[in-house]
N, C-alpha and C positions, 0 to 999 in steps of 0.2 A: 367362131362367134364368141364374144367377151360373155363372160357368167352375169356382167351388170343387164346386156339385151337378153339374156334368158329371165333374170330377175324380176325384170322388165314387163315380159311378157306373162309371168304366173301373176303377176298384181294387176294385170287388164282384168277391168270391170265386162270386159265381153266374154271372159271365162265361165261355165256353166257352173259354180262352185254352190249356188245357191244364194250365197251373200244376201245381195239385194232384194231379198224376199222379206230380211228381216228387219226389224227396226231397233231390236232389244232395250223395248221401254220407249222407246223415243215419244212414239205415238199414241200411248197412252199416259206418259207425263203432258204431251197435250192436250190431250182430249179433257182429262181430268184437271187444269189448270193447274198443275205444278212448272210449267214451264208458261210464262206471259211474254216476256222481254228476251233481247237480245241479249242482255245484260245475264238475265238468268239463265237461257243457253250456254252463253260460254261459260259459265261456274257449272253447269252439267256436263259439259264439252271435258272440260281439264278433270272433274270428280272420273270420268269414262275412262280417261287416258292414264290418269292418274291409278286407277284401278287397275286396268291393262298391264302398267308395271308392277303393279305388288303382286298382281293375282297370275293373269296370265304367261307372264314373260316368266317365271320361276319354272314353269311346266314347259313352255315352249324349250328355255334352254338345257332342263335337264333332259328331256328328249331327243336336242338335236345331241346328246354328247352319245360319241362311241361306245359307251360300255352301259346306257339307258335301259333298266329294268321296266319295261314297257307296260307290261301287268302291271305290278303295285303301281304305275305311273296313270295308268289309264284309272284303274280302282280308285284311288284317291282324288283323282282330279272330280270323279263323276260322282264320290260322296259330297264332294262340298258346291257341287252344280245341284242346288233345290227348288230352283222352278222350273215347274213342270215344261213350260212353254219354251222357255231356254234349253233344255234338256237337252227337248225333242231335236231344238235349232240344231245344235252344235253334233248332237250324234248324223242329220241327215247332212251338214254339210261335211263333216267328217268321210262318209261315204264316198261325196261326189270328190271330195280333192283327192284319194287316195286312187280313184278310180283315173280321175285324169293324170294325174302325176304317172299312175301305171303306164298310163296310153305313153305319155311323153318320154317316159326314163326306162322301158321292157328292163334295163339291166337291171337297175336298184332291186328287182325281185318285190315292187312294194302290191302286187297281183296275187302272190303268195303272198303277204303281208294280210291281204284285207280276208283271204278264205282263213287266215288261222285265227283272225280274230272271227268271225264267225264260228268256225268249229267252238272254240272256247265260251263262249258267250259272253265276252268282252265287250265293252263300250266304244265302239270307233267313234271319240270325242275330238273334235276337229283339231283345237288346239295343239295337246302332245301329239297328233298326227301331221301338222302342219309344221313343228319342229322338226317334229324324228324324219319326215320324207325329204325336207329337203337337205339337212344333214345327213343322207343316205345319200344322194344325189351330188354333194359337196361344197355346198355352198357355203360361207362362212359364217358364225354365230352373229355376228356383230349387224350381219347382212338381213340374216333372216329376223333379227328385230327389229331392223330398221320398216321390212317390208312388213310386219305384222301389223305394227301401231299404225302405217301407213295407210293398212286395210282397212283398219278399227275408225281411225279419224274420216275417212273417205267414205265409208258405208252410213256414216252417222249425218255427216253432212250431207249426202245425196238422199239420205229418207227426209230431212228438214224440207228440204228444195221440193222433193217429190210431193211431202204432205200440204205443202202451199206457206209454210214459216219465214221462209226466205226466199230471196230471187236468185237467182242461178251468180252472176255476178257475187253477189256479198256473201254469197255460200261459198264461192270458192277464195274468192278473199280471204276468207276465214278459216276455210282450208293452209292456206300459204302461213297464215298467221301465226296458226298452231305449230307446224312442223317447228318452228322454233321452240314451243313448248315441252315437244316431247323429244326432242333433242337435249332439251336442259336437263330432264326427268331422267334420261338417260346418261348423262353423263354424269350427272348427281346421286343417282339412284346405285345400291348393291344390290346386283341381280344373284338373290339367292336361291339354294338349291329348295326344288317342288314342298320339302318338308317342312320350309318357312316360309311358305305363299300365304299372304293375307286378303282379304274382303275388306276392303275399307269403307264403300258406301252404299249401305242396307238402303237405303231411300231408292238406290235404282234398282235394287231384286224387289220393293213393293210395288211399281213404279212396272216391272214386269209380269208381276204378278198379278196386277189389275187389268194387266191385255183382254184379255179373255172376256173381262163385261164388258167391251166397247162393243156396241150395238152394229156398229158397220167399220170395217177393218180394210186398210188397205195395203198392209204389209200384215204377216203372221205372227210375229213377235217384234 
């Protein structure tokens, strides 16, 4: 079977990774009227994606690289991870991907992977774990960022749809739309290594950080 149908299948939304539990921000930039228009979406859509590659994609790729100091990687990613809500997100879906990557790949040893970060008391943060496994696995760099932002733009869209912002149709329109976008971010973009990862837009960590007073929640972050 081609790596692109394995590829394929860790990016199904019927995967138990947790994803779709969260919203990160989305829902509370709703509720609180920082997001009204469609207009203003998609300037939150591209700031998300946009961030994705400054922030995450430096950690994802130095993780997937062969000779990835995974400690200082994991340590520094989860110092500059400051809301609490988020935190929480990204240590439990860290969890569940390393647990099922385990199930699917017994060889990568990623089973011993998740007890030594326990022993250690390490932060199983999804992201550098979502590099380093399938760079363990063999997939190729260029592969697993396409599938990341993939994830990122597709979970973002499908809480919109969910929370009632858009209809299923112009949500996924919008989906198709974008993939041009962070194609461009990507080929425009130096993906540097984890010690030059930036935060570009503080309005979406306040934006997460106000989750927690929405009176009734129907994602967790």
């Amino acid at each position: 079977m081609s790596q692109l149908a394995r590829l394929l299948h860790l990016a199904d939304s019927a995967l138990p990774t947790g994803s779709f539990a969260y919203s990160y921000g989305l829902e509370s930039s709703l509720t609180f009227g920082l997001l009204r228009t469609e207009t203003e979406f998609r300037a939150y859509l591209y700031s998300f994606i946009q961030q994705a590659v400054s922030f995450e994609l430096p950690f994802l790729t130095s993780a997937a690289a062969p000779d990835a100091n995974l400690e200082v990687l994991l340590l520094e990613y989860d110092a500059q991870l400051l809301t609490p809500a988020l935190h929480r997100a990204s240590i439990t879906q860290g969890k569940n991907w390393l647990k099922l990557l385990a199930t699917f790949y017994p060889e990568a040893a990623l089973g011993e992977l998740s007890s030594e970060l326990a022993q250690q008391a390490l932060p199983a943060h999804f992201v550098p774990l979502y590099g380093l496994s399938l760079g363990h696995v063999g997939f190729a760099t260029a592969d697993i960022q396409h599938t990341y932002l993939h994830l990122a733009l597709r979970d973002q869209l499908s809480a919109a749809i969910r929370l009632g912002f858009m209809g299923p149709m112009a949500g996924h329109l919008l989906q198709h739309d974008f993939y041009g976008v962070f194609e461009n971010l990507l080929s425009t973009a130096d993906i540097r290594p984890y010690t030059e990862a930036t935060r570009c837009t503080v309005l979406l960590d306040v934006a997460q950080m106000l989750h927690d007073d929405i009176y009734s929640r129907l994602f967790q972050n």
